[in-house]
N, C-alpha and C positions, 0 to 999 in steps of 0.2 A: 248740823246735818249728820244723821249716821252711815254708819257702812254698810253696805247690801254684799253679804256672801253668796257664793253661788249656792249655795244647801236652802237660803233666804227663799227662795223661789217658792215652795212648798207652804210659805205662812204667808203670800199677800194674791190677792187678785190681782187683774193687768191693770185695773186703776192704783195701784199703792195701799189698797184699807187691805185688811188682819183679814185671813180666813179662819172664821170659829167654827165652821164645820169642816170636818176632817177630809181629804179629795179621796181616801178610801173610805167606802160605808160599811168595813169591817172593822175599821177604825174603832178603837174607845173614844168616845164622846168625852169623856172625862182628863183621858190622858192626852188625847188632844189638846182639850183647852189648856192644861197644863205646860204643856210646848210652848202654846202659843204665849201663854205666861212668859214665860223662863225667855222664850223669844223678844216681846218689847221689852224687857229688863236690859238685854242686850243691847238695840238700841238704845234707851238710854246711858249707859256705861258708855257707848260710843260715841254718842252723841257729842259734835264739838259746839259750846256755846257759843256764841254770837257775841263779842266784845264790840263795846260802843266805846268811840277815846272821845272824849268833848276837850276843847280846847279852852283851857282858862283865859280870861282877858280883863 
């Protein structure tokens, strides 16, 4: 699971998914998506994996 910052706010809808359209429409379309890029990169990098331990026997 990654970490939600408060600036975060600005790249998802109330449901969790990516906003790829800019919430200003003076916004660059381009530079936007670009954000939003560089933004799941973030989460990932943050993202903590999920370790499974199996017990030998």
């Amino acid at each position: 699971m990654s970490v939600l910052r408060r600036d975060d706010v600005k790249f998802h809808y109330s449901d969790g998914s990516h906003r790829w359209i800019p919430p200003d429409p003076d916004h660059d379309q381009r530079a936007w998506e670009e954000q939003v890029h560089r933004h799941k990169q973030e989460h990932l990098r943050n993202a903590q994996p999920e370790v499974r331990i199996q017990r030998l026997t």
